[in-house]
N, C-alpha and C positions, 0 to 999 in steps of 0.2 A: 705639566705641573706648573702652578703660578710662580714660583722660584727659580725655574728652567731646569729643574733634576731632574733626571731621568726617570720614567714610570717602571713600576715594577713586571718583571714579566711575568704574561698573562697564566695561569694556572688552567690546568687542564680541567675537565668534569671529574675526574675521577680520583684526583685529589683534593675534592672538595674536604672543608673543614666537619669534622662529626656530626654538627649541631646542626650543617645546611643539610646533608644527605640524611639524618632524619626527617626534616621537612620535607627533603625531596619524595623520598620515599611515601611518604604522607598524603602528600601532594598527588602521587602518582595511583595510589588508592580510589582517590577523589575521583581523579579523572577517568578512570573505568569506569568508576558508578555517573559518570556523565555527569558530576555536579562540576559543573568549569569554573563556574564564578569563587567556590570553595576553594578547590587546585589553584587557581592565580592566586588568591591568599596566601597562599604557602609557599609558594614557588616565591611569592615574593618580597617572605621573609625570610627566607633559604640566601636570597639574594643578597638581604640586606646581612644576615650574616656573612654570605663570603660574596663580595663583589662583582668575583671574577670565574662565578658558578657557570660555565659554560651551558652545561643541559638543563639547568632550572631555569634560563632564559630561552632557551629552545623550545622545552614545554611550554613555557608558557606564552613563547608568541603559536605556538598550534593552538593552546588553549584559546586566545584573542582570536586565530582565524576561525575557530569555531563558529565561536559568537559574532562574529563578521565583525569583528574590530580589528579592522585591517590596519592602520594607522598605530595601534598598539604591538601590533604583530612585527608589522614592517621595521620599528625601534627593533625591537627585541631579537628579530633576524641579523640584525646589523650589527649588536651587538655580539651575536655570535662568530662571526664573520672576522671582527675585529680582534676576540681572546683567539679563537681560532682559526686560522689563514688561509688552513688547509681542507678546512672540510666541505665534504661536497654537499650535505643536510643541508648545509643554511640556504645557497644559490638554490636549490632544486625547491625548498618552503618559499623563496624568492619569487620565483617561478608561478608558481602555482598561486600565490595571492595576487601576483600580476594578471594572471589569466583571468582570476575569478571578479578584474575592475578593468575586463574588457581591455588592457595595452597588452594586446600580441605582441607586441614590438618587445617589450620591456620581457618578459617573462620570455620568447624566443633564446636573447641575450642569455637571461640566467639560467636557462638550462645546460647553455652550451658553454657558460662556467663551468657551471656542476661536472660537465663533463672533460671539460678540460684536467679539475683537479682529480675527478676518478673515469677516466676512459670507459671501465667496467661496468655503472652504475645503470642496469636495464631501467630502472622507473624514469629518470631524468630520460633517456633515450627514447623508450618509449611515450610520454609525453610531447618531447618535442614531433616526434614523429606524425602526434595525431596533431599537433598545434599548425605544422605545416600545411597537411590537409586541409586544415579548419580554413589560415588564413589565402590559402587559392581558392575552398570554397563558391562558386556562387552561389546568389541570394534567389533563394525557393520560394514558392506560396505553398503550402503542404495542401494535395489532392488537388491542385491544379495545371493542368498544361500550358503554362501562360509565361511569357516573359520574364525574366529576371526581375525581381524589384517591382512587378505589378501584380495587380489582380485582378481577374476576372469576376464578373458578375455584380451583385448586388454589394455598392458599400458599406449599408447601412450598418450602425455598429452590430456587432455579431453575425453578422449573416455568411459568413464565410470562418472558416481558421485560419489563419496567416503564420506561420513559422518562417521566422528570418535568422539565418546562421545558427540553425539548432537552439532559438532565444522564439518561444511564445508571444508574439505580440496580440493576437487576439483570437477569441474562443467561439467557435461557431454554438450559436442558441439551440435548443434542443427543445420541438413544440411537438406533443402527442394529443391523439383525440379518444387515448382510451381513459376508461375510468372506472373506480370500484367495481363497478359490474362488469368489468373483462378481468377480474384478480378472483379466482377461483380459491375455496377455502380463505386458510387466514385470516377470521373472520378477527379474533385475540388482536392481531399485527393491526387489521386496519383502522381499528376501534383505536389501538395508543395513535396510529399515525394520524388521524382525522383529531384526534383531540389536541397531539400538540405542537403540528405543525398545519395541515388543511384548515382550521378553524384559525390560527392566528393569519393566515393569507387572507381568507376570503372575508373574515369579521374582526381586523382589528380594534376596532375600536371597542367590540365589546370585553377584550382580554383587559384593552389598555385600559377599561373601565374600573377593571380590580385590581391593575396594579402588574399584569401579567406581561415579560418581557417577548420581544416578539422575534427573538433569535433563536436559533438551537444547534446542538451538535446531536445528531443520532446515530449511532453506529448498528445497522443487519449484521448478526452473523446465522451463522448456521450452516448444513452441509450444503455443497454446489446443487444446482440447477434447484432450490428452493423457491423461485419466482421473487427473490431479492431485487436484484435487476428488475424485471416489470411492475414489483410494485414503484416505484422509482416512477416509471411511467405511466403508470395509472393518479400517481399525485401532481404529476405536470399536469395530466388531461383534467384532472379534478377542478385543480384553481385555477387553469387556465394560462399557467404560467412558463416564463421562460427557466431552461434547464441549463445551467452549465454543466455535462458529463467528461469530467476530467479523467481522461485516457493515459496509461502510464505515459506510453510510446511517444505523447505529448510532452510530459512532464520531463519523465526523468532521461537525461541527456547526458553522453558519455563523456563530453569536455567540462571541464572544470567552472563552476562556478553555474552555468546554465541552468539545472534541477531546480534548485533556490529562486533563480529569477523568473523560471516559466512559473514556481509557486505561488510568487509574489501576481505576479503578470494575471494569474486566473482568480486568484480575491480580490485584486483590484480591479477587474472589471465586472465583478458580482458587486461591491460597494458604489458601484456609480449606476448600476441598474437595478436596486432594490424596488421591492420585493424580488429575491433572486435564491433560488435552488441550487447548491452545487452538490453532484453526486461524483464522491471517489470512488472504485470499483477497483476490489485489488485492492483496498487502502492499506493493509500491512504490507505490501510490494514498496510504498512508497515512506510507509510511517514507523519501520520496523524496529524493535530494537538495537538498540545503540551498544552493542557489549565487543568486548576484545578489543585485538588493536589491528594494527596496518594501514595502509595508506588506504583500502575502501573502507575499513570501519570509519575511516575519518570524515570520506565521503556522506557517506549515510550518516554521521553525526549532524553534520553539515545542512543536509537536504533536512532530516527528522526536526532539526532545530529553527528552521526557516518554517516548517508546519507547523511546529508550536507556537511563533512569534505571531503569523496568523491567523491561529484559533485563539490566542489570546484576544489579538487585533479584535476578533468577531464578539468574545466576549464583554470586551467595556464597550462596545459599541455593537451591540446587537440586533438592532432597529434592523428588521428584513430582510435578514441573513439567516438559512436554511442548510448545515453542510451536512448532508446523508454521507456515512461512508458503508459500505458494504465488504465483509470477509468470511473466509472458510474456517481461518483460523487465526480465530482472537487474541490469544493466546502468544502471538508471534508478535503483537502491537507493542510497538512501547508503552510503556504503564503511564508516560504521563503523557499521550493523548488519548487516555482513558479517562482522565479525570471527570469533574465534576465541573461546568463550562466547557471542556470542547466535547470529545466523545462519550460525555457519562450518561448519554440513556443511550441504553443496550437492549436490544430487540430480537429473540431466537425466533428464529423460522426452522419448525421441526422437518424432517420428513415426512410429503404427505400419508395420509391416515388413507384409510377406505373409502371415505364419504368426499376426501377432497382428490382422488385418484379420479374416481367416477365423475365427477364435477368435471376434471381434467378432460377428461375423453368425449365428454360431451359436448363440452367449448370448443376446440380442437376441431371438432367434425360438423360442427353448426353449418357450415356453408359446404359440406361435401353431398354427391348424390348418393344417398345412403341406400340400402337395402339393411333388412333387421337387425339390429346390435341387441348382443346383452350385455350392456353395460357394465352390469356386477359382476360379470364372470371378466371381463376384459381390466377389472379391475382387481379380482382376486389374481390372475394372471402374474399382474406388476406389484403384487407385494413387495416393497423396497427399493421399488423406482422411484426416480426424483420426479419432478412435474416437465423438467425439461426431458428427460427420457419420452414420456407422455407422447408430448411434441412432436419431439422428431421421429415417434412409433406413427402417429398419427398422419406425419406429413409424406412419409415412404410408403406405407399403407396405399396413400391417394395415387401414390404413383404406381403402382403397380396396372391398374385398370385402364390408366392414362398412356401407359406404354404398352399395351393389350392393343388399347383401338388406335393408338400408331401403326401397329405392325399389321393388323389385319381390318380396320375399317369398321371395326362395332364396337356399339357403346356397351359400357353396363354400370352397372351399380358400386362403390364401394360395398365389400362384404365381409360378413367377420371373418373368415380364414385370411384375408389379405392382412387383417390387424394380429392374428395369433400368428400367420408366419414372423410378420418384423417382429414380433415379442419375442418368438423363436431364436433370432438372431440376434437379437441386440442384445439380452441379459443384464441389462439393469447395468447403473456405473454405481450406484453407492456402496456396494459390499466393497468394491476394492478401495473405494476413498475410507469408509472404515477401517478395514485391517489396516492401511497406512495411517492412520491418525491415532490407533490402538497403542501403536508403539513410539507417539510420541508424548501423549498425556494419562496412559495408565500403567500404574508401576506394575514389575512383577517380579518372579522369585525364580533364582536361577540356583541351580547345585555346582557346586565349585569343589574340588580335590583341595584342599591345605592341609601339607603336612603329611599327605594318608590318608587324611578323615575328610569325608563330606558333610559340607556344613551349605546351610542355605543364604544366600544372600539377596537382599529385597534391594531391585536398582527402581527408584522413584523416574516416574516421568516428567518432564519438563514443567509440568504445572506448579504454582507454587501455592500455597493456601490459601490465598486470597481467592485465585480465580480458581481453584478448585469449587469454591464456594456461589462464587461468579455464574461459574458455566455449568452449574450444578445439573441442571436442566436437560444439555448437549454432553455431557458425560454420558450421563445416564443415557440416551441413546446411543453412543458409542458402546459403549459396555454391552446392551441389549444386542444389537445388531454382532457384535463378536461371540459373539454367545456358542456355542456350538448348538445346544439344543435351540434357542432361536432361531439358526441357520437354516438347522432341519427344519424347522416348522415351515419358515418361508420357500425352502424349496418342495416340500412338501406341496403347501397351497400354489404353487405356481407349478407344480406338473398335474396338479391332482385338474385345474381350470384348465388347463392346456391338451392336455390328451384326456380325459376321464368325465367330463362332464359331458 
């Protein structure tokens, strides 16, 4: 104190004054719903109400390391530290925003605070555990056998991926030579993709003529093996262009701070190499919602919040930036990299139908020695097979006759029983991705005992009305597909093709 009196002593969180712990409270509201910048409002008028609020400075330097306002955070830890001497929270958030600005050294230190004042404390322990690893690590080239610290082969940018201490330093380019006409069916999908991204690559000028911006966010969904992915590649082969295909196993990274950086790390070198494709795969794996609490929800707040900064980024400056992301289930993305500039066109890829089944089987087998196929029976067969089923029915198939004139020395033909046995065996993968996806977005009505009486109650599924309306489309095939009488139908037609024709 300017007088030399002695300061008052520090007040615990939990005796906060009424007026702060209802903004606390408020505050903490906020912060579930992910609005941070709202929550630091309140936390720090909570503050200004009582000084010496221990956990509304706590939140609200989490709230700052959110937002990567480290320098905000770091105050606000300190001051926890200070009302409270003894707690191990603040050294261990210490920590952990040390890690996430690369000084090992520093965040080492406050772990083993943290532990000093709670021995007990598994998160500090465990962290330090993996920080130790981290800092004996040596430096990788990721998919190469090469020297510490070097690389092999071609340096031109992109031509390799580089991963140094779990941190993306560069993304190998991704160039295919297929095109429209290796994407079977999807005629709906290819029409929007050629209209609003192939045409702004290959003809800008004529977009930029009307005013037409030359960025986009597009988000596939639809059930697995829908040819999501390959159309992906059939739009590299199209325009001729390079593909960043951003791979979790790249991105997201188990030490702290690193996810965020390899995020940043992979749009910054799609902005230095425009015209430039990035395709996420899995993109709810990486973009998921931000709900609950704990020390990973905080992570995933983290990492989701570092995606949104750069699909913003891509939005005021969209000049030849292309971000595809691809999902199974839409539904699980955070709603705001749904919006309107980063992932707001939405693109369903059905289950293939009959006519893109057969399309399937026939691409597929182009380069095989065939002997006679009926196509439409091979294709009534797979009622409710994905296109990637297709595939790999196709690609076992071939091997059946290839392991024949292994063992005994003569050729023969690929033949339809080779292709009705793998149908045989395989049975299709989307029934079972169905019944799993039944029970996560269609409500239903279960009988409950209360009281003596049974009474019915209706448990809603995870969709909320908005995207009920959304995924109207892919509902409506989930529901069909669980159908029972649909069930029969398609096992039906797939024994009736299979043994009876």
């Amino acid at each position: 104190m300017p007088d030399g009196s002695p300061a008052e002593p520090p007040k615990k969180g939990d005796t906060a004054l009424p007026l702060a712990k209802e903004l606390y409270t408020k505050a903490g509201g906020l912060f579930e719903e992910n609005k941070f910048d709202e929550a630091i409002d309140l936390y720090s008028q909570a503050i200004k109400v009582d000084p010496n609020y221990s956990s509304a400075y706590f939140n609200r330097a989490l709230s700052y390391a959110i937002l990567n306002k480290y320098d905000d955070a770091v105050k606000d830890a300190q001051v926890v530290m200070r009302i409270e001497p003894d707690s191990a929270d603040a050294p261990y958030v210490m920590g952990i925003i040390s890690e996430y600005q690369n000084d090992y050294k520093a965040a080492n230190d406050w772990y083993e605070k943290s532990l000093v004042k709670n021995p007990k404390y598994e998160q500090a322990r465990g962290r330090l555990e993996q920080l130790k690893k981290k800092m004996e690590k040596p430096v990788e080239v990721a998919g190469l056998g090469s020297t510490p610290g070097t690389a092999i082969g071609s340096t031109a940018a992109g031509s390799t991926t580089v991963i140094k201490e779990g941190q993306l330093q560069q993304k190998k380019w991704f160039r295919s030579d297929l095109n429209f006409k290796d994407v079977v069916g999807n005629e709906k999908q290819k029409k929007l993709i050629y209209e609003n991204v192939i045409l702004a690559i290959k003809k800008p000028e004529l977009l930029r003529a009307y005013g037409k911006k030359l960025g986009l966010g597009v988000l596939f969904y639809g059930p697995p093996g829908g040819g999501k992915t390959y159309l992906v590649k059939a739009i590299a082969g199209e325009t001729n262009s390079n593909v960043l295909i951003a791979q979790i196993n790249e991105i997201v990274d188990m030490y702290a701070g690193n996810t965020e950086k390899n995020m940043h790390a992979i749009f910054e070198q799609a902005r230095k190499n425009t015209p430039a494709i990035m395709f996420f795969d899995e993109v709810d794996a990486m973009g998921g919602k931000r709900e609950g609490g704990g020390e990973s929800m905080n992570y995933m707040r983290m990492a989701v919040n570092q995606f949104l900064q750069e699909m913003d980024g891509v939005e005021k400056n969209p000049e030849g930036i292309f971000v595809l992301g691809a999902t199974n289930q839409p539904w699980d993305m955070d709603p705001a990299l749904k919006r309107s500039g980063r992932f707001g066109e939405q693109i369903y890829f059905p289950p293939p139908d009959y006519k893109t089944r057969k399309g399937a089987f026939i691409y597929n087998t182009r380069k095989m020695p065939l002997a006679r196929l009926d196509y439409g029976r091979l294709s009534r067969a797979t009622m409710g097979f994905s296109q990637a089923d297709i595939a790999e029915i196709c690609d076992k198939a071939a091997l059946i006759p290839a392991v024949e004139e292994d063992m005994t020395g003569k050729k023969r033909q690929v033949k339809m029983r080779d292709f009705l046995r793998m149908i045989k065996q395989h049975g299709g993968s989307l029934d079972e991705w169905y019944a799993m996806i039944k029970k996560e977005i269609i409500s239903k009505t279960e009988t409950q005992i209360v009281e003596g009486k049974k009474q019915e109650i209706v448990k809603e599924g995870k969709l909320t009305a908005e995207e009920k309306t959304r995924y109207k489309d892919m509902i409506k095939d989930v529901k069909r597909n669980v159908n029972p009488f649909w069930k029969f139908v398609k096992k039906f037609m797939r024994s009736f093709a299979l043994y009876l024709v």
